[in-house]
C-alpha positions in Angstrom: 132.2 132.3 151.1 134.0 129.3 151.6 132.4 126.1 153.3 133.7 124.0 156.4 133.6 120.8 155.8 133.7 119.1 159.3 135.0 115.4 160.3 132.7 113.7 162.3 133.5 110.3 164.0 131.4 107.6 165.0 131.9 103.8 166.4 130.8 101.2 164.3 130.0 97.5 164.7 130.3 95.0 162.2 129.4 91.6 162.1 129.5 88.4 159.9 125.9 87.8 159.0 125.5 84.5 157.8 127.7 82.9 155.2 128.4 85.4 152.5 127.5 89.2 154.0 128.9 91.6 156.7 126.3 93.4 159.0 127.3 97.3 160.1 125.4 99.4 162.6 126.4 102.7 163.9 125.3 102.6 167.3 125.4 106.4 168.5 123.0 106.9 165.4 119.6 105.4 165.6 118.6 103.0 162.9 122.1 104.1 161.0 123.0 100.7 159.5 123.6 98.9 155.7 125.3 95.4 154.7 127.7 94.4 152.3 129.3 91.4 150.3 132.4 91.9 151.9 134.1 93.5 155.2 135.3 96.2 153.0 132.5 97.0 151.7 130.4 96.8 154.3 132.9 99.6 156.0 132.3 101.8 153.0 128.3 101.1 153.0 128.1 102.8 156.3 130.8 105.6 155.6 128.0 106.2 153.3 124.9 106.1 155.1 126.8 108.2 158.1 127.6 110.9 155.8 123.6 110.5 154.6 121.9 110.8 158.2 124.8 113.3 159.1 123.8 115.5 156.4 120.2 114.8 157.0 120.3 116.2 160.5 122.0 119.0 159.0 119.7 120.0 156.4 116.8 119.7 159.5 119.1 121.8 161.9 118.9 119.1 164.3 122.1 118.5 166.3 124.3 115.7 165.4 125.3 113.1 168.4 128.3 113.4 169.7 131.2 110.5 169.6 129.9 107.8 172.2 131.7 105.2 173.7 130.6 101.3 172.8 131.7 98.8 174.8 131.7 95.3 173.1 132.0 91.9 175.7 130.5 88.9 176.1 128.2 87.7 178.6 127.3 84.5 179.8 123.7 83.2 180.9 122.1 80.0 181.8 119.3 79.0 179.6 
């Protein structure tokens, strides 16, 4: 029996943290995030940890999120 490999897609934020790092969070999947040297490596960290908590849900038969909408703006407040 062949298996299905399915494509999963999820928003991902990604932020310079600091000086020398980039920040990335999956938003639609709690406490999904990972860091890296680089913006490109930061985008492959969490193509990583996705896949991990993706197949972690799996393996535990739990459903996977679906594909949320982020919205991303700015706000401003007086402090």
């Amino acid at each position: 029996m062949k298996k299905v490999t399915k494509v999963y897609e999820f928003p991902v934020v990604i932020e310079k943290d600091g000086k020398s790092s980039f920040f990335a969070v999956s938003p639609t999947l709690q406490g999904c995030y990972t860091s890296g040297k680089t913006f490109n490596e930061a985008v492959e960290n969490i193509k990583d940890a996705i896949s991990l908590y993706v197949a972690d849900l799996k393996e535990k038969k739990e459903v996977v999120p679906k594909r949320r909408t982020v919205s991303f703006m700015s706000v401003e407040v007086f402090a």
